[in-house]
VEXDREN-2710 file (C-alpha; in Angstrom, 1 decimal):
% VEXDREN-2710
k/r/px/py/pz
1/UNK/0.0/0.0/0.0
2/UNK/1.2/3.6/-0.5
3/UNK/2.0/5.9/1.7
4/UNK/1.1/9.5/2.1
5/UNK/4.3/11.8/0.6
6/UNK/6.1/8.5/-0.4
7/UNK/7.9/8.9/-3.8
8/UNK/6.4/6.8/-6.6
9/UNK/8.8/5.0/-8.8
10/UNK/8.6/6.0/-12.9
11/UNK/6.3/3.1/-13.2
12/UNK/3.9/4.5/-10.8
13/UNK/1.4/4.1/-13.6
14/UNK/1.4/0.1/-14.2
15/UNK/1.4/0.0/-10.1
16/UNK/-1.1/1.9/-9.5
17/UNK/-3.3/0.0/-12.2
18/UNK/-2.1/-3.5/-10.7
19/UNK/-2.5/-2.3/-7.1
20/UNK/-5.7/0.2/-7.3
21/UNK/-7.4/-2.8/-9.6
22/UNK/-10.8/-1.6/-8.2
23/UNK/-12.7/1.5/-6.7
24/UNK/-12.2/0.7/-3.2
25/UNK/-8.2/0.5/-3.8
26/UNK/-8.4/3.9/-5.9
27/UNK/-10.3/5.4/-2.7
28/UNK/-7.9/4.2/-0.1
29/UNK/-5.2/5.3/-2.5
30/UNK/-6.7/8.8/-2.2
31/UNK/-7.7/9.2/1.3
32/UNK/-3.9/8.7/2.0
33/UNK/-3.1/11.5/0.5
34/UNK/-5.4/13.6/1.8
35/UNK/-7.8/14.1/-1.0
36/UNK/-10.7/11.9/0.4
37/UNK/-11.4/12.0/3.9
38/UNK/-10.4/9.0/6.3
39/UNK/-13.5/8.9/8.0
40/UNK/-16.4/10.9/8.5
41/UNK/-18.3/12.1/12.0
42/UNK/-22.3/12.5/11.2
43/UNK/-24.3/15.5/12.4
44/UNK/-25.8/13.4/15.1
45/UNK/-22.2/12.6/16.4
46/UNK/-21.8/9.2/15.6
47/UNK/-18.8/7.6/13.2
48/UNK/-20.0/7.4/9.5
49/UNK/-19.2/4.1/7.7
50/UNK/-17.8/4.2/4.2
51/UNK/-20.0/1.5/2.0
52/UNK/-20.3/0.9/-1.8
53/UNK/-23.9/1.6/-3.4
54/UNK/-22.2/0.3/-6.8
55/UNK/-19.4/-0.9/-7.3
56/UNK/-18.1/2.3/-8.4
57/UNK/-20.5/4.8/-6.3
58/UNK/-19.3/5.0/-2.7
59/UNK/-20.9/6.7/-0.1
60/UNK/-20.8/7.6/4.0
61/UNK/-23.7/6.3/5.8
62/UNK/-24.3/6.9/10.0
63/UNK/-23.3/3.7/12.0
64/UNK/-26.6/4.3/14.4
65/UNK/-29.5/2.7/12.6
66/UNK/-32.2/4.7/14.2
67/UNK/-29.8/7.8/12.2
68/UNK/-29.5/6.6/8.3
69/UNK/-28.4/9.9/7.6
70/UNK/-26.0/9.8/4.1
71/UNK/-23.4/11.7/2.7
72/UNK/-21.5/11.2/-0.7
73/UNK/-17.8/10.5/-0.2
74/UNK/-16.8/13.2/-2.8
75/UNK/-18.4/16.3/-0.3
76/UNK/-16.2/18.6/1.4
77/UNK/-13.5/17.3/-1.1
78/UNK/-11.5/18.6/-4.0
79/UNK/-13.8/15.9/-6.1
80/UNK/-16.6/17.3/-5.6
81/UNK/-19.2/17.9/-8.0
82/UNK/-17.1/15.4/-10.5
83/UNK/-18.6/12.0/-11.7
84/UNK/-15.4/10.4/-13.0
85/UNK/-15.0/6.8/-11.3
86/UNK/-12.0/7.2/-8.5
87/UNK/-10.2/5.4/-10.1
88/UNK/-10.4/6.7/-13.6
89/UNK/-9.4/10.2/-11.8
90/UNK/-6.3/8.6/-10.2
91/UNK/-5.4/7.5/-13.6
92/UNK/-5.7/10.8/-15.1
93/UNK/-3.9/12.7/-12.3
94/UNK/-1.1/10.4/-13.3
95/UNK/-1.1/10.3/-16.6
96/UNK/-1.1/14.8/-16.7
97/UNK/1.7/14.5/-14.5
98/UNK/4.0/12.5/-17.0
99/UNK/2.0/15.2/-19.7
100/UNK/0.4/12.4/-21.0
101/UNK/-3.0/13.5/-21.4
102/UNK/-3.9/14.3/-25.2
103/UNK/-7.6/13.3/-25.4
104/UNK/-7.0/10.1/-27.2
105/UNK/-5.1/8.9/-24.5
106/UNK/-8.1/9.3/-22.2
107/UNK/-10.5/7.8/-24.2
108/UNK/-8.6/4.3/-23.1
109/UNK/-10.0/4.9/-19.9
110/UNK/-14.1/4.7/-18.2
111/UNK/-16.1/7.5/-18.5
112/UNK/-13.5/9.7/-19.7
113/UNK/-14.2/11.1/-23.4
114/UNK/-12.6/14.0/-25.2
115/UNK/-14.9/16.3/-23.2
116/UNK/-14.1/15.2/-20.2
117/UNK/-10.2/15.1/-20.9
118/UNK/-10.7/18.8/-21.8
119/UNK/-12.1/19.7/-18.4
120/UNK/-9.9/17.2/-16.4
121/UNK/-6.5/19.5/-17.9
122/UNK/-8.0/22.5/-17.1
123/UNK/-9.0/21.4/-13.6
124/UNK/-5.3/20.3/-12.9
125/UNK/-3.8/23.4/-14.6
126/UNK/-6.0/25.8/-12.4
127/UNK/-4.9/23.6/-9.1
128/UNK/-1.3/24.5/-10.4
129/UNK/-2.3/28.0/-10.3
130/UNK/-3.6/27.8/-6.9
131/UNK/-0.2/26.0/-5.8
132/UNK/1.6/29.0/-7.8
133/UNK/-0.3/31.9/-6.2
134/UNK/0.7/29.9/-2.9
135/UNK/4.0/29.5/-3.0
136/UNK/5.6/32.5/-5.0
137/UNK/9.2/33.0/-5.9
138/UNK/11.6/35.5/-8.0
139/UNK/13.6/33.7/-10.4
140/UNK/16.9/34.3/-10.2
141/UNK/18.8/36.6/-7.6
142/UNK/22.4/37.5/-6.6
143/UNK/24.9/35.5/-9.3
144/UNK/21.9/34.1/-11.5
145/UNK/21.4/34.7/-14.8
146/UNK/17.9/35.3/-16.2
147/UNK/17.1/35.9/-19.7
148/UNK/13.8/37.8/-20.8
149/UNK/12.3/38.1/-23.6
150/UNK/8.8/38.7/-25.1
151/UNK/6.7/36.6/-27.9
152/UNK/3.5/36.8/-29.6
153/UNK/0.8/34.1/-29.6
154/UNK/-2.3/33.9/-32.2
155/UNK/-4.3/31.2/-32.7
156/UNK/-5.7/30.9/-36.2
157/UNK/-8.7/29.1/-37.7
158/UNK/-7.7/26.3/-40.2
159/UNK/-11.0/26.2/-42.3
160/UNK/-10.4/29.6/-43.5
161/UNK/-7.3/31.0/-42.0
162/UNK/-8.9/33.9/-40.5
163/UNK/-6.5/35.7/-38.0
164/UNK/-8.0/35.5/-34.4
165/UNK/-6.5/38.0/-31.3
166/UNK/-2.9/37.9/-30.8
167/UNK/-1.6/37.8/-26.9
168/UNK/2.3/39.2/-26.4
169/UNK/3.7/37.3/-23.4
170/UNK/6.9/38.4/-21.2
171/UNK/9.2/35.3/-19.9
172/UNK/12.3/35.0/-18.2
173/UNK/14.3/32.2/-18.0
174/UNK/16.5/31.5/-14.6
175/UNK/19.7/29.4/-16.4
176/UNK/21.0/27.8/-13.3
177/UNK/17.6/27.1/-12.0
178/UNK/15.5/26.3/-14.6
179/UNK/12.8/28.3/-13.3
180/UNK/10.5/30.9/-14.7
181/UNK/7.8/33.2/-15.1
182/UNK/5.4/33.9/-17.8
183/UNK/2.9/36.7/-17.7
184/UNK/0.7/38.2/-20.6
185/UNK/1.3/41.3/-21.3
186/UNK/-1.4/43.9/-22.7
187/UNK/1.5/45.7/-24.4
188/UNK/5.3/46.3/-25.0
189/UNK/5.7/49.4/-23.5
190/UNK/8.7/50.5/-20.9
191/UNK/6.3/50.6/-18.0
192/UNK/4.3/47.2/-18.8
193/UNK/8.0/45.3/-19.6
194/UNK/9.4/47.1/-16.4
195/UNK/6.9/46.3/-14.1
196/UNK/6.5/42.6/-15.0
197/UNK/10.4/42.3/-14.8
198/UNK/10.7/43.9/-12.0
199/UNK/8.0/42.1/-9.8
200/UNK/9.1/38.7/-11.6
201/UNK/12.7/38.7/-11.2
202/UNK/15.4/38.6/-7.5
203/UNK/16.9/42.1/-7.2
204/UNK/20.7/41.5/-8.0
205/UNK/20.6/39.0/-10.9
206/UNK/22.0/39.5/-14.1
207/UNK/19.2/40.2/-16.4
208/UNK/19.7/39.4/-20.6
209/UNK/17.7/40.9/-23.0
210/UNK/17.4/42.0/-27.0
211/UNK/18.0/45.4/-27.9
212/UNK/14.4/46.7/-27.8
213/UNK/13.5/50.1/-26.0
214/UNK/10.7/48.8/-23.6
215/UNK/13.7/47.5/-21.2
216/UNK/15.7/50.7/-21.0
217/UNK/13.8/51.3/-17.7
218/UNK/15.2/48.6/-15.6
219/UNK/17.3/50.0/-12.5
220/UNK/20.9/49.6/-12.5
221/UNK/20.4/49.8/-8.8
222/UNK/18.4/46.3/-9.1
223/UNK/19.8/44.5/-11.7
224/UNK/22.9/44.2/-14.5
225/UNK/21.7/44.4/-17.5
226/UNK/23.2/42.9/-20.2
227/UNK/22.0/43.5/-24.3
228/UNK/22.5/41.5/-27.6
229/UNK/21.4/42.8/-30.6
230/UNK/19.2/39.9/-32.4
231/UNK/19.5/42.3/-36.1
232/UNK/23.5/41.7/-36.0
233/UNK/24.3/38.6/-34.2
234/UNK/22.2/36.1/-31.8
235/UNK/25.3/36.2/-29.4
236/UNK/27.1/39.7/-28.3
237/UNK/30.3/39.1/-29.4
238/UNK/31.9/41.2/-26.9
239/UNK/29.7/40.5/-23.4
240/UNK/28.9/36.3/-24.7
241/UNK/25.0/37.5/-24.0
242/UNK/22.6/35.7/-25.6
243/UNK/18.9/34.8/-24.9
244/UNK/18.7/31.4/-26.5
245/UNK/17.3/29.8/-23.2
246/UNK/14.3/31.8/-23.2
247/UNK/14.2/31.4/-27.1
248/UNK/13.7/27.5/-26.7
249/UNK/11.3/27.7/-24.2
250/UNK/9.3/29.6/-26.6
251/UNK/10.2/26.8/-29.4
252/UNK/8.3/24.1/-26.6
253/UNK/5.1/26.3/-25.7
254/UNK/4.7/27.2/-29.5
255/UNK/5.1/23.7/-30.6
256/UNK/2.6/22.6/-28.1
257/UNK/0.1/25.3/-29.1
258/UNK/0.9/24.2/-33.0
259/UNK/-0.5/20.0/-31.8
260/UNK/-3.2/21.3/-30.0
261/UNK/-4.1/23.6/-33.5
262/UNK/-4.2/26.4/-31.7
263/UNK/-5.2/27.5/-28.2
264/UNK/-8.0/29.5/-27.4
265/UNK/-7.1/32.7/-25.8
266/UNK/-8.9/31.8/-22.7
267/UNK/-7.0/28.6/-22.0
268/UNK/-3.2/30.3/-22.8
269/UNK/-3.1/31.7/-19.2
270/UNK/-3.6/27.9/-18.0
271/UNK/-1.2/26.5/-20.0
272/UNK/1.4/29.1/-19.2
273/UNK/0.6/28.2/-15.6
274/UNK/1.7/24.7/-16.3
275/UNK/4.5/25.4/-17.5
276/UNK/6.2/27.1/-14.9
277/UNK/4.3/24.6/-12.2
278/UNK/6.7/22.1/-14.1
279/UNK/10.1/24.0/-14.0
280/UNK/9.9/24.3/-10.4
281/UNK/10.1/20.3/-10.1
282/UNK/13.1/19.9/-8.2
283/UNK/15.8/17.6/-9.4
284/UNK/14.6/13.9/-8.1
285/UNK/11.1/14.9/-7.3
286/UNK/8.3/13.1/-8.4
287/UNK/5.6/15.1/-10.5
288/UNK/2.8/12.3/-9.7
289/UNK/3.9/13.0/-5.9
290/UNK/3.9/17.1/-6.1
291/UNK/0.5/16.9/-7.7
292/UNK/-1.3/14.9/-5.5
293/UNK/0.2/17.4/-2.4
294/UNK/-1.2/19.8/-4.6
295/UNK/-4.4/18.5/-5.1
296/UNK/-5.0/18.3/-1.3
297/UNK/-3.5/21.9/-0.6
298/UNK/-6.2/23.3/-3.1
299/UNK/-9.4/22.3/-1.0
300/UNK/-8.8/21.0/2.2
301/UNK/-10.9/18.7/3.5
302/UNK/-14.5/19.6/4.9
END
């Protein structure tokens, strides 16, 4: 049996499907880890006992008879109000944290259709979100390097090619860390750039950037700040600066909007979320493992 905060190996996936064969496994799997409750105390202050309607519809039921009051094991929890089986959830969770999750991957499993594989990615990019807003940090600091640079997203409709609303974003790039931030931006302008920089990024880092005029504002007092000019060479020859690290995270999250043919302007902000939930995996940590923690931070049990 697993144990709550215990590291799950890289085939957590065939385990879990060997070990959590049925419901009851899947629930037991989940009240570990502090997404389900343990047990339940009825209004009438008497223990609650956990029993199975259906084999895949569980819910608590008062242990005095002359009581009967019932409650569905999914209240008070982060799963309430969804109607995946337990098990088919725990699947899923795992499957998004190894970014497995395209829609035809889902369909393999019950009850889950390309609807529902829609919704399920949201939901688990707007718990990173929550995690994020919880636990914020400036990339980079003293003796860190952090590139920054800003791109433009547009989604376009295949059937005619009609150009939809374009969204500029401003990253930066920590290169010893990894880590980063990613905020749409309404414009380019000296204070927008400034301001996202400067409540984005540790005072005393080295910060790289292209030649463009919105950056001119950053204080000297706050940051070095290092320029290459992308029009005559993609490193300065003289300084070595260059902003290729941010350039290929752009590359990934443009590939991944390409796949998904486009994302809607709504859902950019999620997946942008994602992304930087996943560069502040530490070295050895397990995604499946940070998720569920997650999970459980974003509605504690009622």
């Amino acid at each position: 049996m697993f144990r709550r905060n215990q590291v799950a190996p890289a085939e957590a996936g065939e385990m879990i499907a060997r070990y959590m064969h049925d419901e009851a496994g899947a629930i037991a799997f989940m009240q570990e880890h502090g997404i389900l409750h343990r047990d339940k105390r009825c209004e009438c202050g008497n223990a609650m006992v956990l029993r199975p309607k259906t084999p895949s519809y569980y819910r608590w039921r008062c242990g005095m008879r002359t009581c009967g009051k019932d409650v569905a094991l999914r209240s008070g929890t982060w799963l309430e109000g969804t109607y995946l089986p337990i098990r088919t959830a725990l699947l899923f969770i795992h499957a998004w944290s190894l970014q497995k999750t395209a829609c035809s991957y889902c369909e393999e499993y019950p009850g889950m259709n390309a609807r529902a594989a829609v919704q399920w990615n949201l939901a688990m990019r707007e718990v990173v979100a929550g995690w994020l807003l919880r636990n914020p940090v400036a990339v980079g600091g003293p003796g860190l390097t952090v590139e920054v640079d800003e791109t433009l997203f547009s989604r376009r409709k295949y059937n005619r090619g009609r150009s939809l609303p374009q969204q500029w974003v401003l990253g930066g790039v920590c290169r010893e860390t990894g880590h980063c931030f990613l905020a749409p931006v309404a414009d380019r302008s000296a204070a927008t750039l400034v301001s996202v920089v400067t409540a984005n990024v540790a005072a005393g880092s080295t910060v790289i950037t292209d030649e463009w005029r919105g950056y001119r504002g950053l204080s000297p007092a706050q940051y070095t700040h290092m320029r290459v000019n992308h029009s005559l060479n993609f490193v300065n020859p003289e300084t070595g600066a260059h902003t290729q690290t941010i350039e290929s995270l752009w590359t990934q999250l443009k590939y991944g909007n390409k796949i998904r043919r486009g994302t809607h302007r709504s859902m950019t902000d999620s997946y942008l979320w994602e992304t930087e939930w996943r560069r502040r995996i530490q070295p050895g940590e397990n995604p499946f493992d940070k998720i569920l923690r997650a999970i459980a931070e974003d509605r504690p049990l009622q």
